[in-house]
N, C-alpha and C positions, 0 to 999 in steps of 0.2 A: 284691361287692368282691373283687378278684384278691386272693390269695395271697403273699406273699412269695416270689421264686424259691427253692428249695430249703426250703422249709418244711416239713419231714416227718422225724422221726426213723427212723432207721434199726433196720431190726427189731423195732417198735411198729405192736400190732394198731391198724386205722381200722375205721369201720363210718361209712356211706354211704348213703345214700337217695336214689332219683333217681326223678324222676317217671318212669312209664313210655313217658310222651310223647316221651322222647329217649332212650331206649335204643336201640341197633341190633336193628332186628328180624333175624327168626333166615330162615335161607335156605327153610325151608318156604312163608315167605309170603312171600318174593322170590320160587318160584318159581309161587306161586299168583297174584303181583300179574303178572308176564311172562303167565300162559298169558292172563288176560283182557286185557291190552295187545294180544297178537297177534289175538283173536279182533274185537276192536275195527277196528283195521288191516282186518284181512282184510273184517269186510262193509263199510268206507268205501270198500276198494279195489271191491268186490260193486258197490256202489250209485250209484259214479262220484263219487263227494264229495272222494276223491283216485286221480290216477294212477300216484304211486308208492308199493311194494309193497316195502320189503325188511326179512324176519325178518330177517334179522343186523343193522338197526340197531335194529328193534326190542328184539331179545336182549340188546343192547349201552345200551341207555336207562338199564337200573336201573346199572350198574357207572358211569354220572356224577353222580350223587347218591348222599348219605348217607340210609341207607334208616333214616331213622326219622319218627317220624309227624309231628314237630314240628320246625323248625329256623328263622333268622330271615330264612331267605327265601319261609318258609310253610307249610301246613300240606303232604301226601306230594302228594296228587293237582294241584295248584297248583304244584308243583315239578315233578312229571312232566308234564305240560299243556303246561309251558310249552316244555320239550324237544319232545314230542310234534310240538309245531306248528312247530318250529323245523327239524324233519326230514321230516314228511310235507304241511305246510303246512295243518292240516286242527285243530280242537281235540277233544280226547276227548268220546265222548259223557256224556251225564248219567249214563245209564245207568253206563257202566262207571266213573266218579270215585265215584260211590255202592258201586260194587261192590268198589273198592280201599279206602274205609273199611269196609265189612262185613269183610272180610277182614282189614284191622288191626285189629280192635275183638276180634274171637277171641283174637291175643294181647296187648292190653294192660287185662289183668285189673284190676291193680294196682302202687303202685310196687316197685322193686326193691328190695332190700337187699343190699349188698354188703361183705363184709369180707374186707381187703387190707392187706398191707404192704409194707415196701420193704428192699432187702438189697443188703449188698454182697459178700454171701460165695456164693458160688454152690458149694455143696457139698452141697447134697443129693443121695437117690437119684434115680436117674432114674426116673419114672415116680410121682413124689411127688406130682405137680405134671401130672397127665396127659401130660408129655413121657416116655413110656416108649421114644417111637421118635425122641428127638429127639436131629441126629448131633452135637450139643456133649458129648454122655455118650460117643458112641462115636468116630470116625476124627476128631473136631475135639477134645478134651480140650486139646490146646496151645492152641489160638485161646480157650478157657473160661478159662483160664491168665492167657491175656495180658488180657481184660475185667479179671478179677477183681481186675488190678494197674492198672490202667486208671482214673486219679480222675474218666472219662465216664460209667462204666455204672452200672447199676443192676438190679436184677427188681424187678419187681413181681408178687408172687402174692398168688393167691385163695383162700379160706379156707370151708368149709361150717362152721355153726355146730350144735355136738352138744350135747344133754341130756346129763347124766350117767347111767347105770343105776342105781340101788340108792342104796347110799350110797360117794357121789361115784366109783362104777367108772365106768371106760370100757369103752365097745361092746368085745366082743371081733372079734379084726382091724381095730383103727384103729392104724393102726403108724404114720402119717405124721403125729402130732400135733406140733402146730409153737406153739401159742399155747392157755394154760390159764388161764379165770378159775372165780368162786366156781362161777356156776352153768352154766356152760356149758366143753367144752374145742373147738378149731379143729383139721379135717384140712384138707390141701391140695387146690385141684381143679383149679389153670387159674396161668398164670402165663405173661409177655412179656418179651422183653429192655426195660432201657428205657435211652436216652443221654442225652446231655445235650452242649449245644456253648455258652458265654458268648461273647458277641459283642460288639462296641465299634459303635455306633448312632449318627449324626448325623441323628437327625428336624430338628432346625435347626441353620444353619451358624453354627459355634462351641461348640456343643454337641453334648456326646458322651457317650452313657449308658450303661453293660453290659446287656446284654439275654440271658437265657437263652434257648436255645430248647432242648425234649426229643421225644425219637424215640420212638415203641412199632411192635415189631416181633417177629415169631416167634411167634405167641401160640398156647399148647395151652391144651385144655382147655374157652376163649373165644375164639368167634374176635377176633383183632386190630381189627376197630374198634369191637367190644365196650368193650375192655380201655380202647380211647383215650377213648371217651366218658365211662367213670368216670375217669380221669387228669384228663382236661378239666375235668369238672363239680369235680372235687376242689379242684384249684389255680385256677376258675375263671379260666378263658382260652381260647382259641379252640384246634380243630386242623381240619389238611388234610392230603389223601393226599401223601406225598414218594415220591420213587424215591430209596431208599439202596442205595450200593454201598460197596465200601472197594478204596481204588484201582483203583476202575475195574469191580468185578465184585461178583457176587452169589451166586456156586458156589464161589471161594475159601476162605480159613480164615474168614474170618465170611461164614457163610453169612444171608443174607435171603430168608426162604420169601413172595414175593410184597409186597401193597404194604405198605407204612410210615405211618406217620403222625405229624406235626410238630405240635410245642403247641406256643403260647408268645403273644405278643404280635397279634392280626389284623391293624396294618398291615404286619408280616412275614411270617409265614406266607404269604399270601395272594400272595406271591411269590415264597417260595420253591419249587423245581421240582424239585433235587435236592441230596444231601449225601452226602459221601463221608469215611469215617470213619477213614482213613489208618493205621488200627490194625494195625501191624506182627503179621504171623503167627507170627516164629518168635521171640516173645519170651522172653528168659531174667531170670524172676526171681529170681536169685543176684546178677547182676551191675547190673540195672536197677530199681530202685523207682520206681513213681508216676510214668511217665515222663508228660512234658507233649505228649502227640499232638496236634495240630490238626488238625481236617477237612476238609473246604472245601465252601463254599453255593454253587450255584448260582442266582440272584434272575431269576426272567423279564424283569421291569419294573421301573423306578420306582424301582433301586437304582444304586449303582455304585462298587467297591473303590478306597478311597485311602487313602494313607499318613499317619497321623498325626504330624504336625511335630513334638510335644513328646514324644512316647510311642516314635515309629517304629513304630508298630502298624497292624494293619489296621485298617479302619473300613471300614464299609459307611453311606454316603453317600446320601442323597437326589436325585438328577438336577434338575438345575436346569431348572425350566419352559420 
């Protein structure tokens, strides 16, 4: 059962379990799952069972699925298959679908455990939180400025959990402790930007619902769709890759080091394509508090922006059949 939007206290440790069946596997065995894809490819091309031949969309397969072993449109090899055939006209052999479970099966030992919390104060060191090289600490400090007054963002970081030494010392050089209980205390290891945008939803005509939907992006330490699959599994609710910019870019004051990913509702998500986060760069927090920024969605399909009669609000609308 979903979560309630915003269900989460702020700066309160979570601890998490997630099977390791939906974890994002790590790029070691993305690139071990590619080189037998190509070798696959290459003797169907050998043997005449297909005539086209091209590594670069082979290379490009795994970057359209979520590489994780489980998901609900099946298990990895069944989801890559299905691509496969859909680009070389040809189905992967037995062979090699046995050899992409071998090779998943190395890392999914056991489940994960995860402890994370959520902040709206973004004042730590840099390099707390494995972002030592990340430029919101350095030439962007204004745009970190402007989040932090910002009622959209949020972090979310990651937390290793530590024994105590002796009687209750800390490890010497654990400088980054952020969260202490009896028997354990937390350093930092990984951490995301995360947004958030409330939306006004007409799934049927006359009704109109608020629907949150939240962004994870920039992620040290984890890569980012790491980060979003525990966000997901946490507030159970679906995500998908988004392209965020803020007005219009991605190298501006808020910067987005590659892709995004959108939580929130699946029959949303699932069309949305892009969001742009309108967060002014040179904000001045003397003269402005908590301003009310709106972003704007981009919906592929199946949506369509209109104005709410009683409210004067936007709504995103259903398209009439």
């Amino acid at each position: 059962m979903a979560k309630s939007q915003d269900d989460f206290e702020i700066d309160q440790l979570y601890t998490l379990i997630i099977s390791s069946d939906y974890v994002q596997l790590s790029d070691t065995i993305r690139n071990e799952i590619r080189r037998v894809i190509l070798a696959d490819l290459f003797m169907s091309y050998l043997d005449g069972r297909t005539k086209k031949y091209s590594e670069n969309e082979a290379n490009s397969l795994l970057d359209s699925i979520e590489l994780k072993w489980r998901s609900p449109e099946g298990l990895l090899p069944k989801r890559i298959n299905k691509i496969y055939h859909r680009l070389f006209g040809i189905q992967l052999s037995e062979y090699t679908s046995a050899a992409i479970g071998n090779i998943v099966r190395k890392e999914l030992l056991k489940d994960q455990e995860y402890h994370f919390d959520f902040t709206k104060n973004f004042d730590w060191v840099a390099g707390d939180f494995a972002d030592g090289q990340s430029c919101f600490w350095q030439g962007r400090k204004d745009i970190r400025r402007s989040m932090n007054a910002d009622k959209r963002f949020y972090a979310i970081r990651f937390f290793r959990r530590n024994e105590y030494e002796g009687k209750l010392k800390l490890i010497t050089g654990s400088g980054n402790v952020y969260h202490k209980r009896k028997d354990a205390y937390y350093t930092g290891i990984a951490r995301a930007w995360l947004g958030k945008e409330t939306i006004k939803y007409e799934p049927v005509k006359g009704v109109v619902v608020e629907k949150s939907m939240y962004f994870i992006f920039n992620g040290y330490g984890m890569t980012t769709p790491e980060i979003s699959t525990v966000f997901t599994k946490y507030l159970g609710l679906s995500s998908s890759k988004i392209s965020l910019t803020n007005f219009r870019n991605t190298a501006g004051g808020l910067y987005v080091n590659g892709d995004g990913y959108v939580v929130g509702d699946p029959a949303l998500i699932s069309k949305a394509s892009h969001y742009d986060f309108g967060l002014p760069n040179d904000y001045d927090a003397k003269s402005v508090k908590n301003p009310e920024n709106k972003g704007h969605f981009t919906f592929d399909s199946g949506l369509q922006i209109a104005l709410d009669e009683s409210s004067k609000e936007v709504v995103y609308r259903r398209k009439a059949a």
